[in-house]
N, CA, C and O atoms as a DFTB+ gen file, in Angstrom:
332 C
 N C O
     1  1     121.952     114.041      96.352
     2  2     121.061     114.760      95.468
     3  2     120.068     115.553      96.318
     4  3     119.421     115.184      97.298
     5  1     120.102     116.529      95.807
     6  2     118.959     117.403      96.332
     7  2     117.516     117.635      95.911
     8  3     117.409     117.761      94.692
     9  1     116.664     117.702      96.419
    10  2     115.200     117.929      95.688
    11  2     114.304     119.173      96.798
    12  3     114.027     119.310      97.990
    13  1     114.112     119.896      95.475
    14  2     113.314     121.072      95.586
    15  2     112.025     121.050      94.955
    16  3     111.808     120.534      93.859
    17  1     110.846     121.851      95.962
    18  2     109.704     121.517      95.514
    19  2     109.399     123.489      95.036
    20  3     109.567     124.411      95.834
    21  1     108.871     123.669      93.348
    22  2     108.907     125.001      92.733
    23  2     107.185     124.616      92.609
    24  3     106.416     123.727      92.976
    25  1     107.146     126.091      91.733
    26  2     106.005     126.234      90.994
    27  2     105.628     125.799      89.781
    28  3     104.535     125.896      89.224
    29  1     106.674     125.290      89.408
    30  2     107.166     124.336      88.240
    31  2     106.436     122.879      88.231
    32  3     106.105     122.350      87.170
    33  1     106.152     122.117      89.837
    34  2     105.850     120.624      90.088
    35  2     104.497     120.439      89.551
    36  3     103.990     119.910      90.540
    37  1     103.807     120.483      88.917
    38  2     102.661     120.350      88.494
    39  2     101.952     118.729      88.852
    40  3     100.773     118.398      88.980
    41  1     103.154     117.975      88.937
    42  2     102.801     116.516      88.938
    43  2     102.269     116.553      90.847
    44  3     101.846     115.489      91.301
    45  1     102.332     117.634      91.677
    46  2     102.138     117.496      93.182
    47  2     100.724     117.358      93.495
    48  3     100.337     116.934      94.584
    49  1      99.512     117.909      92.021
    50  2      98.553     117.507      92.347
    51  2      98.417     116.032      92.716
    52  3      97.788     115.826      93.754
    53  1      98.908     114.923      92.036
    54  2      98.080     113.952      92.351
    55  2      98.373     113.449      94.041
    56  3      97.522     112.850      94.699
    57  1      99.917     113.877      94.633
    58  2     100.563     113.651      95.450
    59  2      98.933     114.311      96.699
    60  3      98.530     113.789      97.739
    61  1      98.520     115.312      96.125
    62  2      97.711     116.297      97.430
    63  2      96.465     115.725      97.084
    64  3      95.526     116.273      97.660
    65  1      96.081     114.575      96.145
    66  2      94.974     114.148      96.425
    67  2      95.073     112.855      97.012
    68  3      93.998     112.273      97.160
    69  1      96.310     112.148      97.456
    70  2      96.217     111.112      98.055
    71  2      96.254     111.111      99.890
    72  3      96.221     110.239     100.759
    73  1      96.341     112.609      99.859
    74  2      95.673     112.750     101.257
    75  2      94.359     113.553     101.950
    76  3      93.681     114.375     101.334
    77  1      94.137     113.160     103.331
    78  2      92.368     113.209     103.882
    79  2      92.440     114.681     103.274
    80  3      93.297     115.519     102.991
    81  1      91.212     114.541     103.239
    82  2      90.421     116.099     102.529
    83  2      90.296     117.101     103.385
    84  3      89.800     118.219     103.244
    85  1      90.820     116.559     104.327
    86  2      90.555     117.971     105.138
    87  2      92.515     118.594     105.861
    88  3      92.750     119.586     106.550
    89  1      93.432     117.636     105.380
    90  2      94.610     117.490     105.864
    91  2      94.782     119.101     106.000
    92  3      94.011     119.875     105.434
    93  1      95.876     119.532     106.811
    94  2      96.771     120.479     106.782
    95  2      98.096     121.007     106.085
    96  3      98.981     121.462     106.810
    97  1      98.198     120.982     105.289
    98  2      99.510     121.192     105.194
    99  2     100.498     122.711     105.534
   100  3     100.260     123.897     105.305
   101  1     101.432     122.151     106.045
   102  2     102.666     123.254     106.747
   103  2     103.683     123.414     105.557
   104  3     104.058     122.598     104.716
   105  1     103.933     124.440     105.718
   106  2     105.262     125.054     104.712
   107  2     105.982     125.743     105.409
   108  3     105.890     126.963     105.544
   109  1     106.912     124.890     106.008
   110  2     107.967     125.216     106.869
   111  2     109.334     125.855     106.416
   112  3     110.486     125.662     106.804
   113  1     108.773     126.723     105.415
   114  2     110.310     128.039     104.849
   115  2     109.831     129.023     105.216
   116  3     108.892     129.391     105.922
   117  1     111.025     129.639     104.330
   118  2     110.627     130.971     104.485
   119  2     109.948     131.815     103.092
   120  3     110.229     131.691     101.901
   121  1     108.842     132.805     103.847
   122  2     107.857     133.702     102.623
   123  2     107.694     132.992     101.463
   124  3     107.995     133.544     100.405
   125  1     107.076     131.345     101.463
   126  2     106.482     130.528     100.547
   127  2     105.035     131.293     100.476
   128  3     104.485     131.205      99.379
   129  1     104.314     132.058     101.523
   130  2     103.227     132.620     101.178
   131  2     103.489     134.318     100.782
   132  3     102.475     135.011     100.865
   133  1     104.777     135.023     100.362
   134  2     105.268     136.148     100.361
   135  2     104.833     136.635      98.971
   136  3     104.589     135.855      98.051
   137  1     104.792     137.313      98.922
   138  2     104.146     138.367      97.378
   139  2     105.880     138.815      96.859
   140  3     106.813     139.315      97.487
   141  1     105.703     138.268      95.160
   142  2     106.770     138.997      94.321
   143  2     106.328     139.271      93.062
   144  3     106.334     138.497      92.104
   145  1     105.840     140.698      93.104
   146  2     105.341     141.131      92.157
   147  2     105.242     140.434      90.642
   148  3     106.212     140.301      89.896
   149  1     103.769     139.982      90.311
   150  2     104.196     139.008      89.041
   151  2     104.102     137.519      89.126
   152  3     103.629     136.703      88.335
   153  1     104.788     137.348      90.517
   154  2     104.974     135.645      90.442
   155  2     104.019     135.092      91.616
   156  3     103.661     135.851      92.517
   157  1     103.651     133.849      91.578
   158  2     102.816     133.519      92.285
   159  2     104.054     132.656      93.070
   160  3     105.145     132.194      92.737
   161  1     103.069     132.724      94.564
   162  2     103.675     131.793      95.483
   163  2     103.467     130.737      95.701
   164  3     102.459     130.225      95.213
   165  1     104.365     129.966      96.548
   166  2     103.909     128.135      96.849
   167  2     103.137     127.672      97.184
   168  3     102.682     126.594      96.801
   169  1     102.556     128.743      98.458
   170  2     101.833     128.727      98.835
   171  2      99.889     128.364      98.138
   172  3      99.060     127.486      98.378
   173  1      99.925     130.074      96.888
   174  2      98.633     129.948      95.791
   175  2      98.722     128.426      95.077
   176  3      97.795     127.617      95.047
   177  1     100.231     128.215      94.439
   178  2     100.111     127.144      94.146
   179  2     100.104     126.063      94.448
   180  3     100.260     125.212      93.573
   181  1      99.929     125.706      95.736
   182  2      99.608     124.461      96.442
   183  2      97.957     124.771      96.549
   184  3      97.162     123.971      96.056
   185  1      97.656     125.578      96.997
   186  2      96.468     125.832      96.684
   187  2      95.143     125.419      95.328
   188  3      94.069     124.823      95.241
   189  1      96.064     126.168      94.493
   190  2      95.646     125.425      93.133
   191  2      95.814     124.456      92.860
   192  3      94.757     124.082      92.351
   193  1      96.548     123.628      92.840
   194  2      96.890     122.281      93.116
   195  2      95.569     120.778      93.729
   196  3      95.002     119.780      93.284
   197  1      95.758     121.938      95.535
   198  2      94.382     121.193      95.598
   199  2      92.726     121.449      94.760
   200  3      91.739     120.807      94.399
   201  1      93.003     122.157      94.770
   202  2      91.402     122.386      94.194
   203  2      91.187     121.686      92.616
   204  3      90.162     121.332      92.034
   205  1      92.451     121.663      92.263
   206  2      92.472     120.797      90.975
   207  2      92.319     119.336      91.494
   208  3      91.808     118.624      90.629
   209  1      92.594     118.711      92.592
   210  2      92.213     117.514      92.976
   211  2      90.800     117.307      93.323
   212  3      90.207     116.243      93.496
   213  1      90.324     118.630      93.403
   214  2      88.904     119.127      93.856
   215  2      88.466     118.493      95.463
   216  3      87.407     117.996      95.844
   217  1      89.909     118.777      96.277
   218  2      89.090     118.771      98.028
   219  2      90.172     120.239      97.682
   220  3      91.066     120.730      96.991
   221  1      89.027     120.426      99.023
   222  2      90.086     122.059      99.771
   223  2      91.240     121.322     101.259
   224  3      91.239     120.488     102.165
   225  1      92.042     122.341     100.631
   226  2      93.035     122.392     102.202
   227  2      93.176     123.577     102.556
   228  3      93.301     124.490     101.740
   229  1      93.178     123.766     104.000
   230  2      94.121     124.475     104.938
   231  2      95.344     124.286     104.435
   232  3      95.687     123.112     104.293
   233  1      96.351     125.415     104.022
   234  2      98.127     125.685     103.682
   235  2      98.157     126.307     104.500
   236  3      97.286     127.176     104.520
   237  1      99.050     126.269     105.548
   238  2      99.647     127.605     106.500
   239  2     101.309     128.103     105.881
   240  3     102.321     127.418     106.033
   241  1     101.278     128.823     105.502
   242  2     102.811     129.378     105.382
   243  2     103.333     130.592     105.654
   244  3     102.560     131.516     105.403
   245  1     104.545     130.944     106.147
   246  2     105.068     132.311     106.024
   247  2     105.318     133.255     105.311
   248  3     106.057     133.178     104.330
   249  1     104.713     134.339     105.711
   250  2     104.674     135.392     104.685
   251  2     105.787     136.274     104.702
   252  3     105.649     137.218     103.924
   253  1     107.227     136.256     105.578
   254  2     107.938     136.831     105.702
   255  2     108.794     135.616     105.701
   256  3     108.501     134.512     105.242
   257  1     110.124     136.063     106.404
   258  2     111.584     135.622     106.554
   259  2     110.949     134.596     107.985
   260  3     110.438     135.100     108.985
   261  1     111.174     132.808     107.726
   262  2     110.884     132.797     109.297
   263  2     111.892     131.821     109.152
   264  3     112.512     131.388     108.181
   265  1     111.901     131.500     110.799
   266  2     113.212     130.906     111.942
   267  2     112.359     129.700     112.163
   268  3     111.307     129.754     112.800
   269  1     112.882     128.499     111.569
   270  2     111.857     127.375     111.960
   271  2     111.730     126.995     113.591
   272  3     110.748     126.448     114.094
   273  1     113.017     127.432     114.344
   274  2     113.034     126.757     115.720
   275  2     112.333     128.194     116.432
   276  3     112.384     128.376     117.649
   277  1     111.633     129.241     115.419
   278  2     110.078     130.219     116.490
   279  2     108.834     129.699     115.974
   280  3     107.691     130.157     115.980
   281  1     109.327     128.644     115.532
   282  2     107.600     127.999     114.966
   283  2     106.522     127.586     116.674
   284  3     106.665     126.672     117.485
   285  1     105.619     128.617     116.629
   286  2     105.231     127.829     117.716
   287  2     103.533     127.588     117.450
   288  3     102.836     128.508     117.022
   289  1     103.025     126.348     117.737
   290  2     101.866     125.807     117.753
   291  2     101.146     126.525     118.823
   292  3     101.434     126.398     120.013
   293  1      99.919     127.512     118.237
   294  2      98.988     127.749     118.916
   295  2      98.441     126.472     119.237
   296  3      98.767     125.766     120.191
   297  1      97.326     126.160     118.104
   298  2      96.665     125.061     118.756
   299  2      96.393     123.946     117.829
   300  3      96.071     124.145     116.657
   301  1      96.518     122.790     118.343
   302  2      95.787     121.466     117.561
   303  2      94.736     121.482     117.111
   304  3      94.983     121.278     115.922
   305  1      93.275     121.619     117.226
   306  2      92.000     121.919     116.674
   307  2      91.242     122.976     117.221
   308  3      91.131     123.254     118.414
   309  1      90.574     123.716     115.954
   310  2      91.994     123.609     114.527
   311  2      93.404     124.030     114.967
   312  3      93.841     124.804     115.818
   313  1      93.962     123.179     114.010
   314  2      95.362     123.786     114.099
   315  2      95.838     125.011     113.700
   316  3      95.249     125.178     112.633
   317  1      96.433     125.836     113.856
   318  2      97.211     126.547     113.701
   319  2      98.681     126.829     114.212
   320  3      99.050     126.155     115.173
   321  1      99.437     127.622     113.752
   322  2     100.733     127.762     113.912
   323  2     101.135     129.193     113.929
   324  3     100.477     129.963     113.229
   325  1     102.261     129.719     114.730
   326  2     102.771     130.875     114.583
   327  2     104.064     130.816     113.707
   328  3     104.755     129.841     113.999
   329  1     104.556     131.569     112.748
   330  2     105.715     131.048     112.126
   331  2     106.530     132.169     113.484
   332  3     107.756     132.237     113.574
Protein backbone atom coordinates (compact mmCIF):
# COMPACT_ATOMS: atom_id res chain seq x y z
CA UNK A 1 0.00 0.00 0.00
CA UNK A 2 0.97 3.26 -0.75
CA UNK A 3 0.45 6.54 1.20
CA UNK A 4 0.46 9.98 -0.07
CA UNK A 5 0.50 13.08 1.84
CA UNK A 6 -2.19 15.97 -0.37
CA UNK A 7 -3.82 19.07 0.49
CA UNK A 8 -6.64 17.07 1.26
CA UNK A 9 -4.83 15.71 4.97
CA UNK A 10 -6.33 18.07 7.19
CA UNK A 11 -5.97 15.55 10.09
CA UNK A 12 -1.69 16.54 9.72
CA UNK A 13 -2.42 19.37 11.96
CA UNK A 14 -2.47 17.51 15.03
CA UNK A 15 0.55 15.28 13.70
CA UNK A 16 2.67 19.09 13.41
CA UNK A 17 1.70 19.91 16.81
CA UNK A 18 3.24 16.99 18.39
CA UNK A 19 6.48 18.33 17.44
CA UNK A 20 9.21 21.10 19.14
CA UNK A 21 7.97 24.47 18.11
CA UNK A 22 10.61 25.45 16.56
CA UNK A 23 11.21 21.96 14.40
CA UNK A 24 12.12 22.12 10.71
CA UNK A 25 10.46 20.49 8.44
CA UNK A 26 11.96 19.26 4.85
CA UNK A 27 9.89 18.44 1.83
CA UNK A 28 11.97 16.36 0.01
CA UNK A 29 9.94 16.37 -3.66
CA UNK A 30 9.62 17.97 -6.14
CA UNK A 31 7.89 21.90 -6.53
CA UNK A 32 5.79 21.05 -3.18
CA UNK A 33 6.56 24.88 -2.78
CA UNK A 34 5.75 25.52 -6.81
CA UNK A 35 2.84 27.89 -7.82
CA UNK A 36 -0.28 26.34 -9.95
CA UNK A 37 -2.36 28.87 -10.71
CA UNK A 38 -5.48 28.54 -8.33
CA UNK A 39 -4.17 25.78 -6.20
CA UNK A 40 -2.30 26.07 -3.19
CA UNK A 41 0.84 24.21 -2.40
CA UNK A 42 2.13 21.69 0.30
CA UNK A 43 4.18 23.61 1.14
CA UNK A 44 1.26 26.97 2.20
CA UNK A 45 -0.48 24.12 3.46
CA UNK A 46 1.78 22.75 5.86
CA UNK A 47 2.13 26.05 6.76
CA UNK A 48 -1.40 26.56 7.60
CA UNK A 49 -1.51 23.62 9.28
CA UNK A 50 1.02 24.81 11.69
CA UNK A 51 -0.27 27.93 12.63
CA UNK A 52 -3.55 26.21 13.21
CA UNK A 53 -1.60 24.29 15.92
CA UNK A 54 -0.60 27.85 16.73
CA UNK A 55 3.56 27.33 16.88
CA UNK A 56 5.33 28.56 13.69
CA UNK A 57 7.68 26.38 11.57
CA UNK A 58 10.43 26.75 9.26
CA UNK A 59 9.08 24.43 5.81
CA UNK A 60 11.89 24.35 3.35
CA UNK A 61 10.71 23.03 -0.01
CA UNK A 62 11.34 23.08 -3.71
CA UNK A 63 10.07 25.37 -5.86
CA UNK A 64 11.02 23.69 -9.03
CA UNK A 65 11.74 20.06 -10.37
CA UNK A 66 14.45 18.74 -7.74
CA UNK A 67 16.99 15.66 -7.73
CA UNK A 68 16.98 14.50 -4.13
CA UNK A 69 20.70 13.07 -4.40
CA UNK A 70 21.62 17.51 -5.25
CA UNK A 71 20.12 18.11 -1.96
CA UNK A 72 22.94 19.75 -0.36
CA UNK A 73 23.03 21.11 3.33
CA UNK A 74 24.32 24.53 3.61
CA UNK A 75 24.17 24.66 7.16
CA UNK A 76 22.94 23.13 10.52
CA UNK A 77 22.17 26.40 12.54
CA UNK A 78 20.05 27.53 11.23
CA UNK A 79 19.53 25.04 8.99
CA UNK A 80 19.13 25.34 5.68
CA UNK A 81 19.26 23.34 2.52
CA UNK A 82 19.93 23.68 -1.18
CA UNK A 83 17.40 21.58 -3.15
Amino acid sequence: MKYTLDTSDTELSYYLSTLDPHAVIVENSCENAGTIRGQENLAQFMGEMSDASSQQRTILAAKDRADADLDEVISFVPFSIRF
